[in-house]
C-alpha atoms as a printed R data frame, in Angstrom:
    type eleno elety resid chain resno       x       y       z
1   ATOM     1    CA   UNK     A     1  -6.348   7.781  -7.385
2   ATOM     2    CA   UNK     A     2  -8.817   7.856  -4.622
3   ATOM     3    CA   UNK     A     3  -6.940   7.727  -1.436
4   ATOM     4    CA   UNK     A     4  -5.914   4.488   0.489
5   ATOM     5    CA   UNK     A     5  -8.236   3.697   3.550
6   ATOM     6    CA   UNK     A     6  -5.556   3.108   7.025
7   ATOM     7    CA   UNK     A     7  -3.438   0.276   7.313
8   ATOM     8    CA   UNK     A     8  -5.192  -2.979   6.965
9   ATOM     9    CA   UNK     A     9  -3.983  -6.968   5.956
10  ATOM    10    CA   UNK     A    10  -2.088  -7.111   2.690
11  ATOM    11    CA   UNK     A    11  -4.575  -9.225   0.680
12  ATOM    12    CA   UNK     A    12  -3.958 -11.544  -2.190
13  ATOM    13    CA   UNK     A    13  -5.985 -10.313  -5.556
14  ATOM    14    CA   UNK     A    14  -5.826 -12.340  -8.981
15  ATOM    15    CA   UNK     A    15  -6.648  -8.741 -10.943
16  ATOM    16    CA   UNK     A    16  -8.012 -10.409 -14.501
17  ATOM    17    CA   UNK     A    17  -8.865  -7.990 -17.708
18  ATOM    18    CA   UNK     A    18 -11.035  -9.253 -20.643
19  ATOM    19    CA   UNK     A    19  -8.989 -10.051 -23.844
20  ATOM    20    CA   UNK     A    20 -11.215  -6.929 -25.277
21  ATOM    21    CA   UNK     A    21  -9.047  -4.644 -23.389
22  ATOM    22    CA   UNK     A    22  -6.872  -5.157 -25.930
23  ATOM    23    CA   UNK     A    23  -8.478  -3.232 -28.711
24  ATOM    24    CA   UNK     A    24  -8.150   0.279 -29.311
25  ATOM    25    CA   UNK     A    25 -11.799   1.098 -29.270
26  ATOM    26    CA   UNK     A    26 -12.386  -0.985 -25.958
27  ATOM    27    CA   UNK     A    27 -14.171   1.559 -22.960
28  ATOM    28    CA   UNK     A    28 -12.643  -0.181 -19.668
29  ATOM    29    CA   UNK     A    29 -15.740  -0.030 -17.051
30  ATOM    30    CA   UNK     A    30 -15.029  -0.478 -13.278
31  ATOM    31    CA   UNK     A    31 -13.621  -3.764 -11.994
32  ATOM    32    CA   UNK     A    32 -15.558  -5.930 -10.538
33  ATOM    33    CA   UNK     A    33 -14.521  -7.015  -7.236
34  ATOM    34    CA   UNK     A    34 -15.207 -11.048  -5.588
35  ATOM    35    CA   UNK     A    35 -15.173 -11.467  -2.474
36  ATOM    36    CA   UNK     A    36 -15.973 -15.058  -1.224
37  ATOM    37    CA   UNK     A    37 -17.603 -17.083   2.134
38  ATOM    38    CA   UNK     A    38 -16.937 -18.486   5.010
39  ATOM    39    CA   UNK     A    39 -14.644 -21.618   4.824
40  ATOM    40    CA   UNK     A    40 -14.177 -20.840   0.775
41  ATOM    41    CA   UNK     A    41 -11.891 -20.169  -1.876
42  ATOM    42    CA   UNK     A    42 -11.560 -18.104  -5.066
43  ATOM    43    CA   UNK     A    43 -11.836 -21.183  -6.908
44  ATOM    44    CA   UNK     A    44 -15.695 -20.971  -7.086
45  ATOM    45    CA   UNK     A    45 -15.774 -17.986  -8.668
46  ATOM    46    CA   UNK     A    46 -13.964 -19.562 -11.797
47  ATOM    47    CA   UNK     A    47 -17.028 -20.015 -13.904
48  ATOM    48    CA   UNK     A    48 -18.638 -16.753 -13.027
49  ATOM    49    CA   UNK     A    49 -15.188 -14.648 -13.440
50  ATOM    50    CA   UNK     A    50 -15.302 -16.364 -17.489
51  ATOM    51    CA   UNK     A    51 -18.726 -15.117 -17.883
52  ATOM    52    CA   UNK     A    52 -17.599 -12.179 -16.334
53  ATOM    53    CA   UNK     A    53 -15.020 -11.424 -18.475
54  ATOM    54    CA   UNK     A    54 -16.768 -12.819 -21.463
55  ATOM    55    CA   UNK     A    55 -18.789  -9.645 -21.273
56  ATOM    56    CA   UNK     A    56 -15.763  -7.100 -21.481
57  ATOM    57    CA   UNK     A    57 -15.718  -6.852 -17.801
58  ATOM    58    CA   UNK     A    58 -12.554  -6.647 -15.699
59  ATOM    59    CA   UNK     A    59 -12.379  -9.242 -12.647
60  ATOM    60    CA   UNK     A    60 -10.653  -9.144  -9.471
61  ATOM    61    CA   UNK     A    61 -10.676 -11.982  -6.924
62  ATOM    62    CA   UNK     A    62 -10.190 -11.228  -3.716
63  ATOM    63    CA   UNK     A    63  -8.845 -13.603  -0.820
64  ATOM    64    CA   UNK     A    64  -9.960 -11.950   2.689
65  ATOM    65    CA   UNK     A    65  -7.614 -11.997   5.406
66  ATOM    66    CA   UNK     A    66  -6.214 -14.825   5.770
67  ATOM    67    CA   UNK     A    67  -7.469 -17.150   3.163
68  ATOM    68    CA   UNK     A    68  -4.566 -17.208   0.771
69  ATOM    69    CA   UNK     A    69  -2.232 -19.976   1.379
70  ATOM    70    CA   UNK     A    70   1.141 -18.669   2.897
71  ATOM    71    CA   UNK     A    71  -0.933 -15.432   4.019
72  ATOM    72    CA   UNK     A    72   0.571 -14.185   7.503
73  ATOM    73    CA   UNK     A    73  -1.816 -11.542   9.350
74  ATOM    74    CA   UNK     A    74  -0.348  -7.950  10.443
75  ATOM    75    CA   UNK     A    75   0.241  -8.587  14.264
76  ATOM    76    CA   UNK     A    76  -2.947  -7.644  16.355
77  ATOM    77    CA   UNK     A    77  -4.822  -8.179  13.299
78  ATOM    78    CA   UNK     A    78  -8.576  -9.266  14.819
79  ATOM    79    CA   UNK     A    79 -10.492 -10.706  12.102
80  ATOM    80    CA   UNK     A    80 -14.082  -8.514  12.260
81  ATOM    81    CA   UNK     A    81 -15.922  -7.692   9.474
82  ATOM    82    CA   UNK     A    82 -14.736  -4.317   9.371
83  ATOM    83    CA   UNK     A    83 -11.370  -5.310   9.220
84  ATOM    84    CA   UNK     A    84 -12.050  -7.550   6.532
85  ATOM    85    CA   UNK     A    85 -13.709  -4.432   4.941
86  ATOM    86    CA   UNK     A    86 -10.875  -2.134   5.817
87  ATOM    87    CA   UNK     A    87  -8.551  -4.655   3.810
88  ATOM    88    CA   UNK     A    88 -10.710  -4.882   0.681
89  ATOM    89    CA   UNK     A    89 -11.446  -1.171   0.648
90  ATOM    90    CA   UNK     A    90  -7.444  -0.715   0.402
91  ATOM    91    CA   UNK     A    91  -7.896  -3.132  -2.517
92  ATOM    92    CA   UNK     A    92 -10.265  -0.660  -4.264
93  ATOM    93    CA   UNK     A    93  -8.784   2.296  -3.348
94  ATOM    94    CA   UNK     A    94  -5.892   1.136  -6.311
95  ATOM    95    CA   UNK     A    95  -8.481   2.000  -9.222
96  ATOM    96    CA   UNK     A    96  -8.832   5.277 -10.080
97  ATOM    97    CA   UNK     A    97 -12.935   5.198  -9.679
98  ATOM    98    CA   UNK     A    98 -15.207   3.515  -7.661
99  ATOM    99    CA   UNK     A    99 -14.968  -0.446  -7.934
100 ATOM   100    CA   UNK     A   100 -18.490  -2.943  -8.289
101 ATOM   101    CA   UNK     A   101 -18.451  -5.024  -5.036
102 ATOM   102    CA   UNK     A   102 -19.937  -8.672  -5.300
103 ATOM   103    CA   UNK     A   103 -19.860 -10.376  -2.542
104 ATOM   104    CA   UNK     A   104 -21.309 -14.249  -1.569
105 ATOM   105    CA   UNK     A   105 -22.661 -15.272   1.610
106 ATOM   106    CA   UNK     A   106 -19.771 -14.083   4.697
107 ATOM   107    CA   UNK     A   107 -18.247 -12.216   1.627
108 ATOM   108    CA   UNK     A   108 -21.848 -10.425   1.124
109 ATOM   109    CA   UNK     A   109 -21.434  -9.170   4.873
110 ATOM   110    CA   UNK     A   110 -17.392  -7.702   4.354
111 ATOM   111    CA   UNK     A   111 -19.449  -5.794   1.058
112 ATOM   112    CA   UNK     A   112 -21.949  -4.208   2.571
113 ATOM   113    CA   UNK     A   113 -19.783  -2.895   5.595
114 ATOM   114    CA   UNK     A   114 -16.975  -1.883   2.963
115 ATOM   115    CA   UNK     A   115 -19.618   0.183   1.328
116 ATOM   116    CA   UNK     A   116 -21.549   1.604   4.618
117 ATOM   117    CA   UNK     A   117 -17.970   2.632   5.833
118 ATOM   118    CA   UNK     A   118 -16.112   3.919   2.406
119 ATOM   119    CA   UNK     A   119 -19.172   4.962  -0.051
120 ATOM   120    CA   UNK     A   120 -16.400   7.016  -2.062
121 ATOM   121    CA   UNK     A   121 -14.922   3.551  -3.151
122 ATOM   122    CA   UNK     A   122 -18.047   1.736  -4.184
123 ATOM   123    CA   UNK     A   123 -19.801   2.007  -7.525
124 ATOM   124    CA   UNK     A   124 -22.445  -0.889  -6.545
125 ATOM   125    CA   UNK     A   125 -22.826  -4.103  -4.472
126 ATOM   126    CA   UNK     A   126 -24.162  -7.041  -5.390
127 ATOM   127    CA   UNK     A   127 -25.375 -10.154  -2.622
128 ATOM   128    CA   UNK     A   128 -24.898 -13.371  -3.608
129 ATOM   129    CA   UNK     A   129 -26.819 -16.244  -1.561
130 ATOM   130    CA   UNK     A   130 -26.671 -13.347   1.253
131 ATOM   131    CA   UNK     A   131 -28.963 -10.291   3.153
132 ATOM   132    CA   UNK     A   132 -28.391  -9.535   6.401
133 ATOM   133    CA   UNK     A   133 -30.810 -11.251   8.434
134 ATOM   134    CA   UNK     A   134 -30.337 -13.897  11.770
135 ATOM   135    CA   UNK     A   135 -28.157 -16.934  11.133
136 ATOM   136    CA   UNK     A   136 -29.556 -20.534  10.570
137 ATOM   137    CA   UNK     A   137 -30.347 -21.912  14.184
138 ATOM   138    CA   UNK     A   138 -29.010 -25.318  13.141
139 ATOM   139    CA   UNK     A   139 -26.185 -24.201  11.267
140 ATOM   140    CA   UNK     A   140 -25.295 -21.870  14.149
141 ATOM   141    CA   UNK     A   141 -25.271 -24.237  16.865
142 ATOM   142    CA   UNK     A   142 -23.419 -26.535  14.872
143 ATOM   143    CA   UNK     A   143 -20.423 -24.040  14.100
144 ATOM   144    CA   UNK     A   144 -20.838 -22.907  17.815
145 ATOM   145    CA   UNK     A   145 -20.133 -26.008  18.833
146 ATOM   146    CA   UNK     A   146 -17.204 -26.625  16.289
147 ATOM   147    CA   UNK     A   147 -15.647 -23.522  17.411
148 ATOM   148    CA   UNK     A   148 -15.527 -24.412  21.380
149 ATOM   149    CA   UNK     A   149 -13.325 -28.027  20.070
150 ATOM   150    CA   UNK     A   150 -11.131 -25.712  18.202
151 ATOM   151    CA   UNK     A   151 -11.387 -27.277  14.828
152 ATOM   152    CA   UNK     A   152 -13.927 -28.567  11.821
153 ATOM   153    CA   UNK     A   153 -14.666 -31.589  12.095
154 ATOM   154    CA   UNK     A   154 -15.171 -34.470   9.013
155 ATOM   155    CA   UNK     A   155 -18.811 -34.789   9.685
156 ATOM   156    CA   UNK     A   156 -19.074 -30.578  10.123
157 ATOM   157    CA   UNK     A   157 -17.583 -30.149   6.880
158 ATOM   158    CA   UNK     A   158 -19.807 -32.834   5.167
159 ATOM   159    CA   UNK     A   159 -23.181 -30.707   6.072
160 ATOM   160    CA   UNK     A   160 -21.599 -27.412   4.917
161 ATOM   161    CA   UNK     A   161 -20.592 -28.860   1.702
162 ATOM   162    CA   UNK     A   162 -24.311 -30.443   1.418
163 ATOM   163    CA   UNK     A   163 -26.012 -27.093   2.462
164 ATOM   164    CA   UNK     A   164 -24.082 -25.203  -0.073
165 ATOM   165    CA   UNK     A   165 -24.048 -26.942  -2.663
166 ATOM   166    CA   UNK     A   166 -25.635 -29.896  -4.812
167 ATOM   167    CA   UNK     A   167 -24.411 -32.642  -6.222
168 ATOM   168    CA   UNK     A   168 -20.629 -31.980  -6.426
169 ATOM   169    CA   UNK     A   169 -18.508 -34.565  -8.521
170 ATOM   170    CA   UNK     A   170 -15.421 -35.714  -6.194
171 ATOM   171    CA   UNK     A   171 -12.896 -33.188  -8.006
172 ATOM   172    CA   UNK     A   172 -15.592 -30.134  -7.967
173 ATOM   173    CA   UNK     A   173 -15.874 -31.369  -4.225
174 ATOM   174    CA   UNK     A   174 -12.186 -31.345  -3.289
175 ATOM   175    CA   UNK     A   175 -11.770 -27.850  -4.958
176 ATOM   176    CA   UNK     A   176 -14.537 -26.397  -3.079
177 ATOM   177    CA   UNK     A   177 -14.245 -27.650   0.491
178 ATOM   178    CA   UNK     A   178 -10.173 -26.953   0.610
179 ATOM   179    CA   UNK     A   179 -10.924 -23.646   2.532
180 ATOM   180    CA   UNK     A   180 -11.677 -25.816   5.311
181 ATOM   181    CA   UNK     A   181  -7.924 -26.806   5.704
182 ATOM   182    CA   UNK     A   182  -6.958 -23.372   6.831
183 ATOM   183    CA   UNK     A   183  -5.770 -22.095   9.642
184 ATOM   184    CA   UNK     A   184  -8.179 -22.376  12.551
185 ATOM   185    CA   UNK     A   185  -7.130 -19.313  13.557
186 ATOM   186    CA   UNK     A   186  -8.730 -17.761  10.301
187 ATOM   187    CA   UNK     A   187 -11.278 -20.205  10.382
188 ATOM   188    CA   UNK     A   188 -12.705 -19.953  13.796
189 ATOM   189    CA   UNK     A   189 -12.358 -16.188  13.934
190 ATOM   190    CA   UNK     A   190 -14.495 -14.856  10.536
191 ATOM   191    CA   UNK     A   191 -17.039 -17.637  11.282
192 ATOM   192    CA   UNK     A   192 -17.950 -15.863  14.285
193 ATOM   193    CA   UNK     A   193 -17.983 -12.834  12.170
194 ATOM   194    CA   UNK     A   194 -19.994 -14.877   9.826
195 ATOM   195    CA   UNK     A   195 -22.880 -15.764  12.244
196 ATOM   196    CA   UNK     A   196 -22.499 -12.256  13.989
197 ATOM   197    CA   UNK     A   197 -23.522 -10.682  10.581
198 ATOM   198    CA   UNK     A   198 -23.242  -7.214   9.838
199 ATOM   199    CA   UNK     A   199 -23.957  -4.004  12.557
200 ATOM   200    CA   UNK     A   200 -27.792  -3.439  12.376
201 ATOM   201    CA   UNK     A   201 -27.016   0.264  11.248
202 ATOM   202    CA   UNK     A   202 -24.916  -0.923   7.950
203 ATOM   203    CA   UNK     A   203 -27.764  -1.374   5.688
204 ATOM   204    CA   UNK     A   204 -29.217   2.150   6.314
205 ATOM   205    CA   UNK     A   205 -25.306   3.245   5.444
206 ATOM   206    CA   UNK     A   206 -25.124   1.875   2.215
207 ATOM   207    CA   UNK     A   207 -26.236   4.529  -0.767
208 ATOM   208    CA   UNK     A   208 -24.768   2.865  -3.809
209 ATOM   209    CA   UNK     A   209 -26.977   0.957  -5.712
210 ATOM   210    CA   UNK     A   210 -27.285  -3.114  -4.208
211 ATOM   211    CA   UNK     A   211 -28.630  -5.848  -6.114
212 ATOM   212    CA   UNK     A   212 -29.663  -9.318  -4.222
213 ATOM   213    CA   UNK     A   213 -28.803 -12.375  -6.271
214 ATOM   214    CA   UNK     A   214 -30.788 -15.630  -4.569
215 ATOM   215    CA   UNK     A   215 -31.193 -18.533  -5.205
216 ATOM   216    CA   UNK     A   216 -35.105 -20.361  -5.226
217 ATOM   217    CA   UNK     A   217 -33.334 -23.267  -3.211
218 ATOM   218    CA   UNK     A   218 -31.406 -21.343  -0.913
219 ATOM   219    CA   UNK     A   219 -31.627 -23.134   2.723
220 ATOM   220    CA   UNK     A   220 -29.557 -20.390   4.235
221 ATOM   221    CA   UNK     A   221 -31.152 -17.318   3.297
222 ATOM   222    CA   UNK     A   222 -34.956 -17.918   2.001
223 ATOM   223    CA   UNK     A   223 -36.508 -16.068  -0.646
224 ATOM   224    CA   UNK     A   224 -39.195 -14.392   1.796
225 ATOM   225    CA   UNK     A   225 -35.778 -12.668   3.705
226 ATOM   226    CA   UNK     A   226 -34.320 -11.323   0.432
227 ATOM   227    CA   UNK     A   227 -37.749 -10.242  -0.492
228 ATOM   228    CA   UNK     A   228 -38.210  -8.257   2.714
229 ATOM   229    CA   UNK     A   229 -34.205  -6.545   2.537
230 ATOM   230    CA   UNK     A   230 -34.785  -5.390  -1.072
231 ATOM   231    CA   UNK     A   231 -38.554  -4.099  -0.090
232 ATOM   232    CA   UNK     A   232 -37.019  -1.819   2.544
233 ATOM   233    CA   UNK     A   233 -35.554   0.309   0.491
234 ATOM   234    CA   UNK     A   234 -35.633   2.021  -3.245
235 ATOM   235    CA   UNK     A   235 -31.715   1.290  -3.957
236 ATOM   236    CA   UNK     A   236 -32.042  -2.330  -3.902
237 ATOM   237    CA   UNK     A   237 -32.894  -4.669  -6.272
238 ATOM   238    CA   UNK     A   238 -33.906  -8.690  -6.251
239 ATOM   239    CA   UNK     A   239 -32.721 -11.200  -8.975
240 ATOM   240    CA   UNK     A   240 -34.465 -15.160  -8.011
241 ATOM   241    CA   UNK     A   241 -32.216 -17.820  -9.788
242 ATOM   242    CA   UNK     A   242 -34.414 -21.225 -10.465
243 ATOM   243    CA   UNK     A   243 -32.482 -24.469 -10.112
244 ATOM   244    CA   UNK     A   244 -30.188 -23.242  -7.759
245 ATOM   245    CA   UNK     A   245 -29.359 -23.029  -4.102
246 ATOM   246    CA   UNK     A   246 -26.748 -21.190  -1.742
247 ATOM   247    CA   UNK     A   247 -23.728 -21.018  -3.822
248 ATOM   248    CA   UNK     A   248 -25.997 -19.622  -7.098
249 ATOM   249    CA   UNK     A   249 -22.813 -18.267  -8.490
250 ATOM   250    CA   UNK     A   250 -21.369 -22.046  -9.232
251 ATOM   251    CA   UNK     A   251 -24.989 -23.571 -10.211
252 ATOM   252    CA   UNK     A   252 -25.931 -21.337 -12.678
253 ATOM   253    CA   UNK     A   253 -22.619 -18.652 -13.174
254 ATOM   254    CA   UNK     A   254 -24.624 -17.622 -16.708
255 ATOM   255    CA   UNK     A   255 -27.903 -16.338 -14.959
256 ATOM   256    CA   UNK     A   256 -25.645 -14.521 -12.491
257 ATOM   257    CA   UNK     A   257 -23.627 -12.702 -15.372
258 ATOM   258    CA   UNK     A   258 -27.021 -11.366 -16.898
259 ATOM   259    CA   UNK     A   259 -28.131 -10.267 -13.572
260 ATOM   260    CA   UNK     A   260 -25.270  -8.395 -12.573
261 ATOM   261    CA   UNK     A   261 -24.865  -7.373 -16.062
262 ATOM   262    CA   UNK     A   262 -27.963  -5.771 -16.297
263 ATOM   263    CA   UNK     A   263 -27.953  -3.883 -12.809
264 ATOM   264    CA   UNK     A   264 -24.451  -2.730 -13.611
265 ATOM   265    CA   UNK     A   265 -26.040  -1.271 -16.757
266 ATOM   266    CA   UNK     A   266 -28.785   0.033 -15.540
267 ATOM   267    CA   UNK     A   267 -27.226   1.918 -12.096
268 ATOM   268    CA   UNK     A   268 -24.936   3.727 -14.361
269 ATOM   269    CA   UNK     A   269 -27.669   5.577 -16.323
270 ATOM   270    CA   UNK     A   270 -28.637   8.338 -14.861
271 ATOM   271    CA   UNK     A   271 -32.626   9.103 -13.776
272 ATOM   272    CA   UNK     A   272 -35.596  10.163 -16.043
């Protein structure tokens, strides 16, 4: 087992194997690690975690610090993105080889720093709805502003919800906007991380092989700014979902199977 990276938050991780696993022929491949936004829960990753493990793949959903109801924080505990990265990366250290990192949005930022800072853990990453580039202006000031009151407020949480996703039906909306009833002091914290985005040197860090999952509608991160990460370097890859927007993994969880699918396939084989 690769060894454990230093002390970090105990996190919460629903670890899921496909039913193939049961079979005597089945070849496990590396688990596939989710790690979810700002103000979010594991819940959205439901549909993509049963494609997931549809395909024979092995899912584990990650709650960051924090996010897990009844979580309490190591004292001192400052949430960062590298401490959010230090936690997951004693997640992966538990399987015996490196671990696939997906990531969406504020979750995208915790993978890429997990993988610039412990490369020995990481197998691949994978962006959903995320690249590093300079926050929204007008979703900035308005979480800037929310974060000086000291809580989210009703009309806040209304233009997250419409940013980041479509047309939600009242349950689908009450399961996805619950991560805004945490904590403040979980809340208020990684959104700054959120907005501060990752170190500029991180990017350069990363050598495992990083796929970019957007979506065409994406108001957050644009097309043109995924376009411009992946062109920057060989190791990275571009995947533009139609007919969906920021949270691509819950609009079309299908088309984000294939993609990730296919990468994960075709990282693994070894160059001509």
């Amino acid at each position: 087992m690769l060894q454990e990276p230093p002390a970090a938050a105990a996190l919460h991780v629903d670890m899921r194997i496909p039913t193939a696993a049961a079979s005597t022929d089945f070849q496990p491949e590396p688990p596939v690690l989710l790690l979810h936004g700002w103000a979010s829960t594991s819940g959205y990753w439901e549909a993509l975690a049963t494609e997931l493990l549809d395909a024979g793949r092995s899912v584990w959903i990650v709650d960051l610090p924090g996010y897990h109801p009844g979580d309490v924080l190591p004292p001192g505990f400052r949430w960062t993105l590298e401490s959010a990265a230090g936690s997951v990366a004693a997640v992966a250290a538990r399987n015996a080889s490196p671990v696939h990192i997906a990531g969406h949005s504020m979750g995208g930022s915790v993978a890429l720093t997990l993988a610039a800072a412990y490369p020995e853990l990481v197998a691949s990453v994978a962006l959903i709805g995320m690249v590093p580039a300079p926050p929204n202006e007008d979703f900035k000031s308005m979480l800037e502003s929310q974060l000086r009151q000291g809580f989210i407020d009703g009309a806040t949480r209304a233009k997250c919800m419409k940013a980041w996703f479509r047309a939600l039906s009242p349950e689908d909306h009450r399961l996805l906007s619950q991560g805004f009833d945490l904590p403040f002091e979980v809340l208020g914290p990684s959104g700054l991380a959120a907005m501060a985005g990752v170190a500029a040197d991180v990017p350069e860090k990363v050598t495992a092989p990083t796929l970019v999952i957007a979506g065409v509608g994406d108001r957050l991160r644009s097309l043109d700014q995924a376009e411009a990460f992946v062109a920057a370097s060989p190791l990275r890859r571009l995947v533009a979902i139609p007919d969906a927007g920021h949270s691509v993994h819950w609009e079309q969880p299908r088309a984000c199977a294939l993609a990730l699918g296919a990468f994960w396939n075709e990282s693994r084989q070894p160059p001509a």
